[in-house]
C-alpha positions as CSV (number, residue, x, y, z in Angstrom):
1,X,102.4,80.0,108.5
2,X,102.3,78.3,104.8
3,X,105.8,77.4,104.4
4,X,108.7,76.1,106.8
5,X,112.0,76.3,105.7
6,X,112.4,73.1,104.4
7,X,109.7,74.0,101.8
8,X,110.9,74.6,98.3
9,X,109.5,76.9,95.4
10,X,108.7,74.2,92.0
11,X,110.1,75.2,89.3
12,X,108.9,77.2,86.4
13,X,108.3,75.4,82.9
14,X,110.6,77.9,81.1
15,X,113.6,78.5,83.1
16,X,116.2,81.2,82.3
17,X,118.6,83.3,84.6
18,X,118.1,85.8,86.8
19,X,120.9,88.2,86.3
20,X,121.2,89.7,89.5
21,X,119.7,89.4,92.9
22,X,119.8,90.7,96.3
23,X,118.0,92.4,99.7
24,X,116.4,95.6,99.0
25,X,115.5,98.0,101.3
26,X,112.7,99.9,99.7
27,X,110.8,102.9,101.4
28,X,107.0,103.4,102.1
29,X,104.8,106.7,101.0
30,X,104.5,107.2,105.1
31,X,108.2,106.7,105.3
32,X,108.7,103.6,106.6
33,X,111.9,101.2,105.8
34,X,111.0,97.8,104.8
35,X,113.1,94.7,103.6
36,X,112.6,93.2,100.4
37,X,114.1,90.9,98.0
38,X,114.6,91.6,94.3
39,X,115.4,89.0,91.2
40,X,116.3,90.9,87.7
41,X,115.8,88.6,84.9
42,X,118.2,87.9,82.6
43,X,115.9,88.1,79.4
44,X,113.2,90.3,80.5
45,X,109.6,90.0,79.1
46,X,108.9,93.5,80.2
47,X,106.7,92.4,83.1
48,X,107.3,93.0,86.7
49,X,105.5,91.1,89.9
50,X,105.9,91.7,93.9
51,X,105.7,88.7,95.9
52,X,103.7,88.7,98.8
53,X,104.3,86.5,101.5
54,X,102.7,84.5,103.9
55,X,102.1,85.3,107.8
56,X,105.8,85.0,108.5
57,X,106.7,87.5,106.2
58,X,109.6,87.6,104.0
59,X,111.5,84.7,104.2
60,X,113.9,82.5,102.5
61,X,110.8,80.1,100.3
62,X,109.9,83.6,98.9
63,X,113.4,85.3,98.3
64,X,113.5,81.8,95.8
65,X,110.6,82.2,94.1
66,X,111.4,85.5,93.3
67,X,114.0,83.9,91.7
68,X,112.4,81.4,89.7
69,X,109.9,84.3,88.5
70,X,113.6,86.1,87.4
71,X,114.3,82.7,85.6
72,X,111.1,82.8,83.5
73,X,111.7,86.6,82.5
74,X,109.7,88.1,85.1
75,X,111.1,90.9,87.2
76,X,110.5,90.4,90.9
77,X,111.0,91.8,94.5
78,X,109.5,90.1,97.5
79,X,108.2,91.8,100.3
80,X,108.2,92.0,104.1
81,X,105.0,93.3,106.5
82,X,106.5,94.3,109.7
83,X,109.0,97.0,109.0
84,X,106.6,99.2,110.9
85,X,106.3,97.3,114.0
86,X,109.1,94.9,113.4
87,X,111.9,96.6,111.6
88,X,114.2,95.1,109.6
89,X,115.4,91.8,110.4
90,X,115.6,87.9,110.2
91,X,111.7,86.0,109.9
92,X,113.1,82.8,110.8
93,X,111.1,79.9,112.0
94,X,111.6,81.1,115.5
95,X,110.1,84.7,114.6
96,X,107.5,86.2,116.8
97,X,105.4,87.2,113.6
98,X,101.2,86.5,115.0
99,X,101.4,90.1,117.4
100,X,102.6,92.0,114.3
101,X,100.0,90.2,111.8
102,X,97.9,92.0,114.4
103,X,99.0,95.6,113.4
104,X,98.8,95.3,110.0
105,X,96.6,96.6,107.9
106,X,95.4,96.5,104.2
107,X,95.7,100.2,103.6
108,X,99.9,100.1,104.6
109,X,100.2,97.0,103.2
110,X,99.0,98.5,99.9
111,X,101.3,101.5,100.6
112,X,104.7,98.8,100.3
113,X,103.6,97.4,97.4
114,X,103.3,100.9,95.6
115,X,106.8,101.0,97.0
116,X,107.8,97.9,95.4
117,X,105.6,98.4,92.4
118,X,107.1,101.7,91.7
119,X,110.4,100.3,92.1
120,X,109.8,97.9,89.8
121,X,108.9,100.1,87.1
122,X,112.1,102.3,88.1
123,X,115.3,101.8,85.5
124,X,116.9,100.1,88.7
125,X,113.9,97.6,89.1
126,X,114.0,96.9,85.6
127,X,111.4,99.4,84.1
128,X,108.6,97.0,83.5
129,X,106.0,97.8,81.2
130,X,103.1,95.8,83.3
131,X,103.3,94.9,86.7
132,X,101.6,92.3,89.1
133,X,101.0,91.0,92.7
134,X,101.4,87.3,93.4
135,X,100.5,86.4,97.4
136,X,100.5,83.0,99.8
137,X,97.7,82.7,102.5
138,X,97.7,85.8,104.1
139,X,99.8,87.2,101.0
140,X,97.3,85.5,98.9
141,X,93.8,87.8,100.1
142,X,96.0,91.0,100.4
143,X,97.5,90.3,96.8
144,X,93.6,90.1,95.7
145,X,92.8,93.3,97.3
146,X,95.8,95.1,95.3
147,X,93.4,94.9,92.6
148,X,91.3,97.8,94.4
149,X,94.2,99.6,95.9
150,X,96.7,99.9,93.0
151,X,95.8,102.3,89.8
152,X,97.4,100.2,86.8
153,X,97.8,97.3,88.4
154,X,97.6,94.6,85.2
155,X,96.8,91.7,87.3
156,X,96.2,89.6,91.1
157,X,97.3,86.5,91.9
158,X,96.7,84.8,95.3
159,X,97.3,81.1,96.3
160,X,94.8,80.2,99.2
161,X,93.7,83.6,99.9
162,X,90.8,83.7,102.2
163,X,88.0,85.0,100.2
164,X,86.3,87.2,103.8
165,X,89.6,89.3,103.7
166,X,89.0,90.4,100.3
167,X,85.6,90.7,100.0
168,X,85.1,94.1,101.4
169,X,86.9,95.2,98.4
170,X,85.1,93.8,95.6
171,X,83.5,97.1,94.7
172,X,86.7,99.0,94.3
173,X,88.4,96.0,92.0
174,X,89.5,97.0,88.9
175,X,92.4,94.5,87.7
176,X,91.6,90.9,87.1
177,X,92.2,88.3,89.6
178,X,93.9,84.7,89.3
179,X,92.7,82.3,92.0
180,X,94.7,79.1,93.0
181,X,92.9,77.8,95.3
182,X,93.6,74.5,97.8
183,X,90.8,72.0,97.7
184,X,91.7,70.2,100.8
185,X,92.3,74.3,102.6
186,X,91.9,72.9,106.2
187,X,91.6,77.1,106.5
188,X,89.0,77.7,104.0
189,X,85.8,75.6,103.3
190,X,85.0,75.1,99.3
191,X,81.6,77.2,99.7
192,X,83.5,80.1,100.8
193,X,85.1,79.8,97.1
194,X,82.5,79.2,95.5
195,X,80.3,82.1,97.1
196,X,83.7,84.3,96.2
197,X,83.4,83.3,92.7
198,X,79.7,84.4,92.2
199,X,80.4,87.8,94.3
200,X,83.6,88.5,91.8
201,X,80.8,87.7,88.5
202,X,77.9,90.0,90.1
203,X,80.3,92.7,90.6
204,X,82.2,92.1,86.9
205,X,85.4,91.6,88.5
206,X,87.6,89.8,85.9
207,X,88.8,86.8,87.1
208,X,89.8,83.4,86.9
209,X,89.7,80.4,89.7
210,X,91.0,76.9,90.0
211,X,90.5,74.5,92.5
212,X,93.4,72.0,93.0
213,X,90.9,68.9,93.8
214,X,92.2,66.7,97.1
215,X,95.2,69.6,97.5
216,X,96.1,70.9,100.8
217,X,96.8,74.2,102.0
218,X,100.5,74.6,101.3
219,X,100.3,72.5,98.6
220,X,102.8,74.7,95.8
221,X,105.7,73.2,97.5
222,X,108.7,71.4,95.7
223,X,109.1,68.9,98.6
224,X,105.2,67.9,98.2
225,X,106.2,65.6,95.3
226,X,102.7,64.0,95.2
227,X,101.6,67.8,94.0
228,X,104.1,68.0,91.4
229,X,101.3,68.6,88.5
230,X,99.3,70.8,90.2
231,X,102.8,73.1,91.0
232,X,103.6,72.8,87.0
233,X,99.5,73.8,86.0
234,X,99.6,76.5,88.5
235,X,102.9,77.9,87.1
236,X,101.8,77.4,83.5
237,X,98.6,79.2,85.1
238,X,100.2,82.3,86.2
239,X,102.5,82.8,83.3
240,X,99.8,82.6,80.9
241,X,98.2,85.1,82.9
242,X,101.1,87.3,83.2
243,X,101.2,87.0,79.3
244,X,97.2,87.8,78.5
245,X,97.4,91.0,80.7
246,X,100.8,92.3,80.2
């Protein structure tokens, strides 16, 4: 998994309120119950984003940063993967979560974040006017690929993603990508990148990618003070692109 929980979420440049905040349990197109985790902002910008998490699922670093998204005017909810196989319930450090990882797959994964996207856009969620996925690790390749599966999507983001999960998907990409990307990924060599990058140009995907020299997998982490201005360039990062395609 990316983040334990002593890991904490940096914070965003411009920081607001969120003016409410709670679990969610939001339901699937196949009709499966999944926990979530919404953040209203206080002074809305009109955009919306679902955070994806890492292998663990939904857990406590994630819950925050949707709050921090809340705080910089950005509605969010934050998503779980196992409600399927694991129902609803705690993803603790002591959770079980590699056989369920197993049973997932790209196409239901795709169908909760319609769930969440279509909350978001709901007068409960907020009624954004432009929506985006933001994903960790695991989260980070499966937030890529909601660029194929989701019709209006306005934009991808994925932090360490790894680029073979996504690739199959290139064709069918339509909204533009935002890689932040790990130099030091112990999980993903620079060439695989790189080889992403050039894939993403032949096939006129829109996207952007930046490589956090010497960084380590993990690395957008409060607690990783040594990282502190690559956490504030990726958040200035995602905001500005939150702002260009909204």
């Amino acid at each position: 998994m990316c983040y334990s929980d002593e890991a904490r979420v940096p914070l965003p440049p411009i920081s607001g309120a969120a003016a409410d905040q709670g679990d969610l349990v939001l339901t699937s197109s196949d009709g499966t119950k999944f926990a979530s985790y919404f953040a209203r902002a206080e002074k809305p910008t009109g955009a919306g984003i679902v955070v994806m998490p890492d292998v663990r699922g939904l857990h406590q670093f994630y819950k925050e940063l949707g709050q921090r998204f809340a705080e910089a005017g950005i509605d969010a909810v934050a998503i779980d993967y196992f409600g399927r196989t694991a129902g609803i319930g705690d993803r603790g450090e002591g959770f079980d979560f590699m056989p369920h990882v197993e049973k997932t797959t790209q196409e239901d994964i795709a169908k909760d974040v319609a769930a969440a996207i279509a909350y978001l856009k709901s007068k409960d969620g907020g009624a954004v006017k432009s929506v985006f996925t933001v994903g960790f690790c695991f989260g980070g390749s499966s937030s890529w690929n909601q660029s194929a599966f989701q019709p209006g999507l306005n934009g991808a983001i994925g932090f360490y993603g790894r680029p073979p999960r996504s690739e199959p998907y290139i064709s069918k990409m339509k909204a533009p990508l935002l890689l932040l990307l790990a130099g030091a990924d112990a999980a993903t060599p620079q060439e695989a990148f790189h080889e992403f990058d050039k894939k993403l140009t032949d096939a006129n995907v829109a996207h952007e990618m930046h490589i956090y020299e010497g960084a380590p997998h993990s690395f957008f982490d409060r607690t990783f003070d040594q990282w502190k201005d690559a956490c504030d360039d990726a958040w200035r990062r995602m905001l500005a692109f939150t702002k260009k395609h909204g």
